[in-house]
N, C-alpha and C positions, 0 to 999 in steps of 0.2 A: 386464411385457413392454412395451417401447419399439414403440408404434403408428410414431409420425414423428420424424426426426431434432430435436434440440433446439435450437432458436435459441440460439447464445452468441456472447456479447461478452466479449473479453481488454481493462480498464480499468489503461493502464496509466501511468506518470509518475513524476518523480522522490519522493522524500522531502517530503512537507508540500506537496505541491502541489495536496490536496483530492478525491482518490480518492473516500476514504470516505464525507466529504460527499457527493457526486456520486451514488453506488448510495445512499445514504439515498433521494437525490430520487428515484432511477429506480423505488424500490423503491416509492414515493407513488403512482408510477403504474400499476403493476400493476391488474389486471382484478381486480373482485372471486372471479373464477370461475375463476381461475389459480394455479398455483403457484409461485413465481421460486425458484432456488437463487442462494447467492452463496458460493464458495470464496476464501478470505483468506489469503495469505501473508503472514508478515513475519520482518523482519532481523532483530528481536530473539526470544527467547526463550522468554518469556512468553505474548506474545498479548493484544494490549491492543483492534483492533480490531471484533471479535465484539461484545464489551460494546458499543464506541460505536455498534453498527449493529443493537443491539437491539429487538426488536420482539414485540409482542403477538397479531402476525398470524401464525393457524398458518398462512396462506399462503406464509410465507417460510420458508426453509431456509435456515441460516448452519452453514458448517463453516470451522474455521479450521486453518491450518496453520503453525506458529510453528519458528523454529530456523535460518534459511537463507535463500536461492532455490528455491523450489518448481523453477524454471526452470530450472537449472543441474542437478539430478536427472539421475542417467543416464535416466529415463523410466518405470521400471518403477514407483519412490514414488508420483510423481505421477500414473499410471494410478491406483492403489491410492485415492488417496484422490477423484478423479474419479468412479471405479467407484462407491464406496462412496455418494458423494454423491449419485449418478443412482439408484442402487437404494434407499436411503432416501425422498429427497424426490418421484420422478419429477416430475421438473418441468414445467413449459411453457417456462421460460427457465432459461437460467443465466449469470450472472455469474465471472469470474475476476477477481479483484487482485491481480498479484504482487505481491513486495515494490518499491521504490522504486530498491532496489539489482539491480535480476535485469534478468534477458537475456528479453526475451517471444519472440524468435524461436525459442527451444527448448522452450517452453510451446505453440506455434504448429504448430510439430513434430508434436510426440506428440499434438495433437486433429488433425492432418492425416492422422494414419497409418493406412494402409486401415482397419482392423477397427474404425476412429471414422466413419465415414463413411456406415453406416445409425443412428448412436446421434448424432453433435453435428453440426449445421448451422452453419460458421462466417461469423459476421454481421460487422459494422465492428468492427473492434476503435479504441478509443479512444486517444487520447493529450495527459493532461492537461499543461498546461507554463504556467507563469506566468511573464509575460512581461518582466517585471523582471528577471527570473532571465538574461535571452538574456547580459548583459553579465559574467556571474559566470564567470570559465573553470573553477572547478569544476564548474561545468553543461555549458557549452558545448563545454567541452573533454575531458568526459568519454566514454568509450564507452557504458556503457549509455545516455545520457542521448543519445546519435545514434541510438545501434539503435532505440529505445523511439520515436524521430520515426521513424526510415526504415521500420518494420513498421507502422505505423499508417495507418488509411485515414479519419479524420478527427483531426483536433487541436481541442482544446478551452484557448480562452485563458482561463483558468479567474479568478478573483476580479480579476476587472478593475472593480469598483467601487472600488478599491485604486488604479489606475492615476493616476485624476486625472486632470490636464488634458496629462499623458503619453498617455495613451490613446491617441490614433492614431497618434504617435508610436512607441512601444512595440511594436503589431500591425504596422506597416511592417517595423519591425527584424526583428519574429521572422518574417516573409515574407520579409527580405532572407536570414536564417540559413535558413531552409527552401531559397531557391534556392540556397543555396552547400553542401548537401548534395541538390542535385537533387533537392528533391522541391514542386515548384510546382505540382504538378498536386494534390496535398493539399489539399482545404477546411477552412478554421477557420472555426471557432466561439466567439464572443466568450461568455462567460457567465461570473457572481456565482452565488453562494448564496444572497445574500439575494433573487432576480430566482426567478421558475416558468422549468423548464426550455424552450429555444425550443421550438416545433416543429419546425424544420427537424434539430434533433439527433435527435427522435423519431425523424422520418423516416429519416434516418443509421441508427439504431441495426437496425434492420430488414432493413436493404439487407445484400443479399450481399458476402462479404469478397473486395475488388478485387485487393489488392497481392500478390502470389506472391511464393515464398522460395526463391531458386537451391536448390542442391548444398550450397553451405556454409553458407547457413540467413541469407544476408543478402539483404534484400528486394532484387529483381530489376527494380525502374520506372527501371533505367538510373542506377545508383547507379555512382559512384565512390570507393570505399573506401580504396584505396590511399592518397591526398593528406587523409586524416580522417586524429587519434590513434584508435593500437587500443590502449594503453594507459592506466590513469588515469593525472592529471597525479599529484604526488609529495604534494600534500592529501591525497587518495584514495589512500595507498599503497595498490598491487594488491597481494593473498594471494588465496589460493586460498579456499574457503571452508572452516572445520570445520562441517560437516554433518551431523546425525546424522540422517537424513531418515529409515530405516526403521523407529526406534523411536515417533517422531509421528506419520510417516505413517497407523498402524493405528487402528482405528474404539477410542474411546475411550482412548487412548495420551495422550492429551493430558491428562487426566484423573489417568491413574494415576504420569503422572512428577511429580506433585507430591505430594513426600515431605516436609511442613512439618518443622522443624527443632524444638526442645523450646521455642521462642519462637513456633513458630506460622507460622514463614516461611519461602518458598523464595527463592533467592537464583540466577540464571542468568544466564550472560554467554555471548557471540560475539563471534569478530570475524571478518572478510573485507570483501574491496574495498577496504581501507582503511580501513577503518571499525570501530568497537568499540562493541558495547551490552553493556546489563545491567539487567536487570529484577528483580523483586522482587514477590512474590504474599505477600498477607497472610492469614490466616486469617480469615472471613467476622463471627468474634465480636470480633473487633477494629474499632475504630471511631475515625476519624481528627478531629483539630479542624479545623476547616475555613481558619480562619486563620492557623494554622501552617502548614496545607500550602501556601497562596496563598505565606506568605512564604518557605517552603522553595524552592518552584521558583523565584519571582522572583530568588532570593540563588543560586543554582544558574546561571541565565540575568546575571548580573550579576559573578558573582565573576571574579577573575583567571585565576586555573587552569582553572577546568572552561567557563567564559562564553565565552572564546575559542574552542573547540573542540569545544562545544554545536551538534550538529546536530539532532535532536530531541528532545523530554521529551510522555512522551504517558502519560496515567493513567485507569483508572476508578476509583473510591472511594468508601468507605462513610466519609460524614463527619458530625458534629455537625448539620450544617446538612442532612442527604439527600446522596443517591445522586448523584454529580458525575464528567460526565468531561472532562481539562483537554488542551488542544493546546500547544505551545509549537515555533513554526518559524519561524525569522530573527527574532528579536524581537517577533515577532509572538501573544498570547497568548490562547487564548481559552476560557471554561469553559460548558458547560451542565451543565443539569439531565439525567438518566436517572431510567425507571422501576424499573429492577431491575439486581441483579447478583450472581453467587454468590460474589463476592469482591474483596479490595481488589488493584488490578495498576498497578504502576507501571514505566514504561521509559527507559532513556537512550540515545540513541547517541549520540556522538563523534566526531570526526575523531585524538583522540589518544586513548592509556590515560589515565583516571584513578586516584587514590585513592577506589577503589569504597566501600572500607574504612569511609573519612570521609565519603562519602557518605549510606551506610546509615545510620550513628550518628546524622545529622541527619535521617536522613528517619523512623527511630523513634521520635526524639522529639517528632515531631511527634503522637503517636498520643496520643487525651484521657484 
């Protein structure tokens, strides 16, 4: 039974912009005498984020939801897997990450709507954005990548140890981009990973959710939409999503869609936004070399064909060397160590179709 509404926070931001990193930290800070949930979308298929957010504390409750936009859901999915989550873990907090691709004002929606109103207390929702990133018109000229600023009631300028001696530079700009979608009245937050979270984000995180959502579900702080794209640019070809939301959505569906093949593997692709993934789940007695796969991705991230069109490569895996999970975003590459995991998950997304086909061949033979 739900005593008091539940503190949440919608963490939201483009593709590789340090999400997960971020609810790792948040999750550091938990009370010993608490519970946190974190609910996980992503674009690709698989589900790679769960593993990297792994934890030994039953205090935390990780449910993931792979395939789509949680957000884009007519509502009913995304109840379902919300519900399911509150009734498993009851939490004291909970977290949401949509995907990097999705719309949070329709996520924002359905925890707004009456019958959520004695069960989720909505807190700041976050919006991470690297600041680099302001000058890319795949970013800046993208729709979600506005909506995701204009629903947010703090912004987080996220791995600004990266910045250099750009750094003030850089926070100007993305405060000049804030005023030219009217939202100046938004506080950023400068913050690394490798840095202890501020307190002043603490304090954010707590605070009641400011920014209200018209009629048509765009934030209302005196926004001008019209003179923004409501299209992506033609990088981003727009599709509609293929969705299979009601078969994941259900309480261990996630589970039972993985039908390994007589080699031991599942093989799963999407595409929407403009975008195409495809992932790949290995069967947990398989065991990777850990130097091939280093060089797989690297030659993946560097080749002609797929290197251009490389928008993320994200993996957990059982390798020679231990438990690894690897990031790859704008050439940017980074690997840690993990305690555990029930299996090897590797993911691509794209800006174009590849040869998955060619892909694959190279990434099983990396296997010892």
């Amino acid at each position: 039974m739900i005593i008091k509404a539940i503190p949440t926070n919608i963490i939201t931001g483009f593709l590789g912009v340090g999400k997960t990193s971020l609810i790792k930290q948040l999750l550091a800070t938990k009370p010993a005498d608490e519970i946190w949930a974190v609910l996980v979308n992503e674009f690709g298929e698989v589900g790679i984020d769960a593993g990297l957010l792994n934890s030994s504390d039953n205090g935390i409750q990780i449910r993931e939801v792979a395939g789509g936009c949680m957000c884009c859901a007519a509502g009913v999915p995304t109840q379902v897997a919300i519900n399911q989550l509150i009734a498993k873990a009851k939490p004291d907090r909970l977290l949401i990450e949509p995907t990097g691709l999705g719309h949070p004002n329709e996520i924002i929606k359905v925890l707004s709507a009456p019958h959520y109103q004695n069960v989720i207390s909505l807190r700041s929702t976050l919006c991470l954005v690297d600041a680099r990133k302001i000058h890319d018109p795949r970013y800046r000229e993208h729709a979600n990548f506005i909506q995701q600023l204009q629903v947010a009631d703090v912004i987080i300028a996220t791995k600004s140890d990266l910045y250099d001696a750009e750094n003030t530079k850089l926070l100007y700009e993305l405060q000049t981009y804030l005023s030219h979608i009217e939202r100046t009245d938004i506080p950023v937050v400068s913050h690394s990973n490798q840095q202890p979270l501020p307190s002043d984000l603490l304090d954010y995180l707590n605070q009641p959710r400011r920014v209200s959502l018209n009629i048509n579900g765009h934030a209302s702080a005196g926004l001008k939409l019209g003179s923004l794209p409501t299209t992506a640019p033609s990088l981003f070809r727009a599709g509609g999503f293929r969705l299979s939301e009601l078969s994941l959505f259900a309480e261990g569906a996630i589970e039972a869609a993985l039908d390994f093949d007589d080699r031991g593997i599942v093989r799963k692709q999407n595409q929407g936004e403009g975008c195409f993934s495809c992932g790949w789940v290995f069967e947990p007695s398989q065991e990777f070399d850990f130097d091939k796969l280093m060089d797989f991705i690297q030659r993946q991230a560097q080749s002609s064909n797929v290197g251009q069109v490389l928008l993320r490569l994200k993996a957990v895996m059982i390798t020679t060397d231990g438990i690894a999970g690897f990031n790859w975003i704008d050439h940017e590459f980074t690997v840690v160590e993990l305690d555990d995991t029930l299996d090897s998950r590797l993911e691509m997304i794209t800006m174009d179709d590849v040869n998955w086909n060619e892909i694959e061949l190279q990434l099983i033979a990396c296997l010892s």
